[in-house]
Each structure stands twice: as structure tokens, then as C-alpha cells.
C-alpha positions in Angstrom: 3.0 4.5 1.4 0.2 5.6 3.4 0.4 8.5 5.5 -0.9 9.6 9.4 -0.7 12.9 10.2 1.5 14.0 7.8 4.5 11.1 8.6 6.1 8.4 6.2 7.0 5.5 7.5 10.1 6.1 5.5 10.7 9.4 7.2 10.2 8.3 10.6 12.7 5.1 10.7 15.7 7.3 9.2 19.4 7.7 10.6 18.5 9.3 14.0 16.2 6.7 15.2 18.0 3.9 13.8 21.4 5.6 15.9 19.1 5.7 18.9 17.0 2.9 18.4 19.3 -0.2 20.1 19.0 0.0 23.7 21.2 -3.0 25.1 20.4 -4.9 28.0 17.2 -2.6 28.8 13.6 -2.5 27.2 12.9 -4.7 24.7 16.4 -5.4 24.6 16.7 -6.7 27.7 17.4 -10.6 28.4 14.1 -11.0 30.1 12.0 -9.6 27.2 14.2 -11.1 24.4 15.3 -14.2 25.5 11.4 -15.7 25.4 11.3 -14.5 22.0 13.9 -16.1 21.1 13.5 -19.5 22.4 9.7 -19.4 20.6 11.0 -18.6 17.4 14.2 -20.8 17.1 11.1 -23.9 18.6 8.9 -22.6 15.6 12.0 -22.9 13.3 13.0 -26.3 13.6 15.9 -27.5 11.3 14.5 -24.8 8.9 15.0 -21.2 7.8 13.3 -18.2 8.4 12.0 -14.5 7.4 11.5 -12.0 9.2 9.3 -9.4 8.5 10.5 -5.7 8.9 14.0 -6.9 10.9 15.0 -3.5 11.9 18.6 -3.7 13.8 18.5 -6.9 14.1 17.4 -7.2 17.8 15.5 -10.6 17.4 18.0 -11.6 14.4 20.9 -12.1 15.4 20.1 -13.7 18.6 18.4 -16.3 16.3 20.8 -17.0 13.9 23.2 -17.2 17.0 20.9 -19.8 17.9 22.1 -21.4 14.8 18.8 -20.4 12.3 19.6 -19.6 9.3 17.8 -16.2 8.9 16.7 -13.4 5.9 15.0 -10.4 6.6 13.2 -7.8 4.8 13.5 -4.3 5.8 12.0 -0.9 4.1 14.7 1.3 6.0 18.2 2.2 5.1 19.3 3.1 8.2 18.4 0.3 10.3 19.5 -1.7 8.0 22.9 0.4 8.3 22.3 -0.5 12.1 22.1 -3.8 11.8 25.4 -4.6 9.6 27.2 -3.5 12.6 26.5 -6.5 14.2 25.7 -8.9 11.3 27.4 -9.0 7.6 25.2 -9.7 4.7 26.4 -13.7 4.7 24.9 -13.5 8.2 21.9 -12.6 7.9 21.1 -11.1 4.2 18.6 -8.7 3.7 16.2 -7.8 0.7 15.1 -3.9 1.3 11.1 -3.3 0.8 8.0 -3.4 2.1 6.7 -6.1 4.2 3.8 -6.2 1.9 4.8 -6.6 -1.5 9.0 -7.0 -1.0 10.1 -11.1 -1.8 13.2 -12.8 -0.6 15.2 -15.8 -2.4 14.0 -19.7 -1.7 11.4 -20.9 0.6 11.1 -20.8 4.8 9.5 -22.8 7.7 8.9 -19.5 9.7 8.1 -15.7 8.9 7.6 -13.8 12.3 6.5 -10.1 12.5 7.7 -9.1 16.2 6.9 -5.8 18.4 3.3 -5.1 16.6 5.4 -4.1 13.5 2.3 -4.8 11.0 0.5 -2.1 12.6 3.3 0.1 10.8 1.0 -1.1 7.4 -1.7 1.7 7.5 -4.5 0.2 5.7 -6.3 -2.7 5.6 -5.5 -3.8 2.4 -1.4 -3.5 2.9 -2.0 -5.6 6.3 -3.6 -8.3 4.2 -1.0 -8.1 1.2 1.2 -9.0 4.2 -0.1 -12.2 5.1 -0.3 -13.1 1.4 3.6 -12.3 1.2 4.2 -14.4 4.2 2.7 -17.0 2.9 4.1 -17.0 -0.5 7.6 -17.8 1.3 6.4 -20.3 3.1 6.9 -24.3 3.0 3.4 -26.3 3.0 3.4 -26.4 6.7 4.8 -23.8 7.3 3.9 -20.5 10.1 3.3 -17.1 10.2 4.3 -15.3 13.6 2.7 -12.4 14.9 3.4 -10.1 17.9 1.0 -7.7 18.5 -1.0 -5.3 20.8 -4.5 -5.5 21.8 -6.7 -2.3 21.1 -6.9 -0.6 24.8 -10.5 1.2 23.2 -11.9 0.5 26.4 -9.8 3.1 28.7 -10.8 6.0 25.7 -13.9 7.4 27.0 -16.6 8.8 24.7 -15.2 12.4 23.3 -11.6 11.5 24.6 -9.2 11.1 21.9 -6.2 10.1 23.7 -4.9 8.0 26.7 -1.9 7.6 28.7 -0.7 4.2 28.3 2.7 4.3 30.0 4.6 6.5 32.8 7.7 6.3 34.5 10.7 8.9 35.4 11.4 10.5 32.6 9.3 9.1 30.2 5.5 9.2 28.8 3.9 7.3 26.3 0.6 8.4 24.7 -1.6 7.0 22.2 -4.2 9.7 20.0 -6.8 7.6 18.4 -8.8 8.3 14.9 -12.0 5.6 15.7 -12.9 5.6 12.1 -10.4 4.4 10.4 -8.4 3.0 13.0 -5.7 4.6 13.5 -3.4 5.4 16.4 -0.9 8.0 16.7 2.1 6.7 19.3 4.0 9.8 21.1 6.8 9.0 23.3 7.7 11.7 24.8 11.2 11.3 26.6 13.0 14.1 29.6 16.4 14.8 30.5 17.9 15.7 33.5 17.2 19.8 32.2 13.7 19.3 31.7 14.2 19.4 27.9 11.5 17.1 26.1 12.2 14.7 23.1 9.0 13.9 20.9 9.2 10.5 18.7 6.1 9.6 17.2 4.7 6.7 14.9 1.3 5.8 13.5 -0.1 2.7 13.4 -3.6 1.3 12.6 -4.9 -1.1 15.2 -6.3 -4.7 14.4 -8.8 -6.6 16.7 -7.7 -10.4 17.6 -10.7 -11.4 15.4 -9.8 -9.4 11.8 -6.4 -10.7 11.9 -7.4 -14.3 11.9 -9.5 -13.3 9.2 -6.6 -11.8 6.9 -4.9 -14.9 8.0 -7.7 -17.0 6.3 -7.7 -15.0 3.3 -3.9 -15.7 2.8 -4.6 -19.5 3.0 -3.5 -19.9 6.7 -5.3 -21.7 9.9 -4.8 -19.9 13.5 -2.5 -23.0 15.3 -2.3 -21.1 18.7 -2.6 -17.4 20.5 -1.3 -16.9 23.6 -0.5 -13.4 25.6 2.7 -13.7 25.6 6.1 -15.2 24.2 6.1 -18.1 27.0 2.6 -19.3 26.7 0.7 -17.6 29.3 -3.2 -17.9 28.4 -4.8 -15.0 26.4 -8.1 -13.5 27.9 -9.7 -10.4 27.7 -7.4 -8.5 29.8 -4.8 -9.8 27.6 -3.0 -6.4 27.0 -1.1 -8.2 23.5 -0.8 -11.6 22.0 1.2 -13.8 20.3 -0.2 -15.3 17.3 0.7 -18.7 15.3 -0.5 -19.4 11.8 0.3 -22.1 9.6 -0.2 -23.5 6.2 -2.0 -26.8 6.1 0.3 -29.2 4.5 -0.5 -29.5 0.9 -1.8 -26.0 0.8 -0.7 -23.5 -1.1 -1.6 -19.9 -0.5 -4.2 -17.5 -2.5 -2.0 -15.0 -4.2 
């Protein structure tokens, strides 16, 4: 696994941050946020299965196999795995643990989704397109590739600036630290308690522009079906802050592996 700064991937999703990673109701957890993902993906799905991509706890899992789709995930951590089989048993919602890049599950799907700008967490190039080949290795002829993800915010990083401030509230502030070359972000959230005490998480990421992801998605075989800014359809522009990206497999197509 590649390394920013010193951290594995491995090392930063371990027992702590899966313990403190599930924040119900609130954040990404909450109903406004998840429920829009929800209803895209289980749409997306039809009367098929799907596969997602780095599943985490299980935050947009079990909500979908609620939803009645049956679902698989792939996972490289331990922990969240752990996390998740709190709320879902194996016959729920099995998972296979690897990387998103190279790891296979059993039988075939109509959907693979990657939420939350989870393939930035692949820090190369190479191992971001090794993960559209594996996605579409599992898919049906037809099938789609679903990707959440950020939009590169270059344009608030003056020249000689290496970091910006992307998100403050009471108690909280988010930073990103940027390496131009080889682009690569650094993600500090930096959290206060009532003392004043800080606690640092951080997570590195490399960025991809709108345009290079359609282009991995080619590579693998896939056509871009729709981007929009959001999981409910709102237009994407260039103030679009994030998008939400469709790719499917032409019927009769199989992918380049």
C-alpha cells in the first residue's frame, strides 16, 4: 500500500476510528444526507445485486439491503468490518476483506458503488485505475459503476499556500495540505472539547479531476451514463463542490482486464 506522510491506510482505519467512526442521525449519517443515497442506489440496483466498494460500517449497507438489495462488500479493514457485524451478520451482508483494487467477491452484480470519495483513499494512479477494472470485472453486461466524489478546490490554494481551510464550525476544523505534484491531499480534522483539548484525525487522499476519472472509466471498458452534483440530481457545474458519477458497461461488453 502506498504511503502519505508516513500513514497506511491500514493503520489509519484501525479499532479507534472504526469505535468512533458511526455517528447516528448526524453527519453523513444523518437521514437527509443518507436517505438520497439510498434511494439512488437501490433505483441503480433494480431487481439485481450489488458491491460495494470499501463498505466500512456499513452506513450505506444496511440501509440498502433493508431496502431489500441483496448486497456484498469488500473491505481492507478489520475493524470496520468488526463495526459493521454489529448491525449486519455475514448472511446479511457478506464481506470479502481486501483492497478495492485487486480484492474479488463471488458471482456477478448489476451495481458497484464507491460512496464518500472513498477511491481517493487509492494513492496512485495506477491503483485508482486497477479499481475500475475490478469493478468492472463483477459487473453484468450493462451493468454500473457508482462514484461519489469531491471536486479538487485548487482554486482557493493560492500560489505558495499549501493548505486551506475547507470547513468550520464550533468545535470543529477541517483542513486539507496539498502536494501539487503528485496530487495528493492530506485531510486533518481537527476536533475540540468542552476543555479546549484537541483531537487530530488525518487521512491522505490523492485527488482526481472530473475529466481523468472518465478516462480510467474508459480504460476499464465503461461509458460515463450521467454526473450530477449530487445524490438527487441537481446539475453539476463548475462550482459543483462534488459529483456523483454513473458508469456503465455497454451491453455485450466485456471489460479490459
Amino acid at each position: 500500500m502506498a504511503i502519505v506522510g508516513s500513514m497506511r491506510q491500514e493503520e489509519i482505519w484501525n479499532t479507534e476510528t472504526a469505535q468512533n467512526y458511526d455517528t447516528p442521525g448526524v453527519g453523513m449519517f444523518a437521514p437527509e444526507v443518507l436517505g438520497p443515497v439510498v434511494d439512488r442506489l437501490a433505483e441503480l440496483a433494480g431487481d439485481g445485486r450489488a458491491l460495494e466498494f470499501a463498505v466500512g460500517t456499513g452506513r450505506v449497507a444496511v440501509p440498502l439491503a433493508e431496502r431489500g438489495v441483496p448486497v456484498t462488500g469488500i473491505e481492507l479493514s478489520r475493524p470496520m468490518v468488526e463495526q459493521l457485524r454489529t448491525k449486519a451478520d455475514e448472511a446479511t451482508i457478506p464481506v470479502v476483506i481486501g483492497d478495492m483494487a485487486t480484492a474479488t467477491a463471488p458471482g456477478e452484480y448489476a451495481l458497484v458503488y464507491l460512496v464518500y470519495n472513498t477511491i481517493s483513499n487509492l494513492l496512485t494512479q495506477a491503483d485508482q485505475v486497477a479499481c475500475f477494472r475490478n469493478a468492472a470485472r463483477h459487473l453484468t453486461p450493462g451493468g454500473r459503476f457508482v462514484i461519489e466524489l469531491w471536486v479538487p478546490e485548487l482554486r482557493k490554494l493560492p500560489p505558495g499556500q499549501e493548505a486551506v481551510v475547507w470547513h468550520q464550525e464550533p468545535g470543529y476544523i477541517g483542513l486539507d495540505t496539498y502536494d501539487l505534484l503528485r496530487q495528493h491531499v492530506v485531510s486533518h480534522h481537527l476536533r475540540f472539547d468542552e476543555s479546549g483539548q484537541a483531537r487530530l484525525f488525518r487521512s491522505p487522499h490523492r485527488y482526481i479531476w472530473p475529466a481523468e476519472l472518465d478516462l480510467m472509466g474508459r480504460l476499464a471498458g465503461f461509458e460515463l451514463e450521467s454526473r450530477h452534483a449530487d445524490w438527487i440530481g441537481t446539475e453539476f457545474t463548475a462550482e459543483s463542490r462534488s459529483h456523483v458519477s454513473v458508469y456503465r458497461m455497454p451491453p455485450g461488453r466485456t471489460s479490459s482486464r
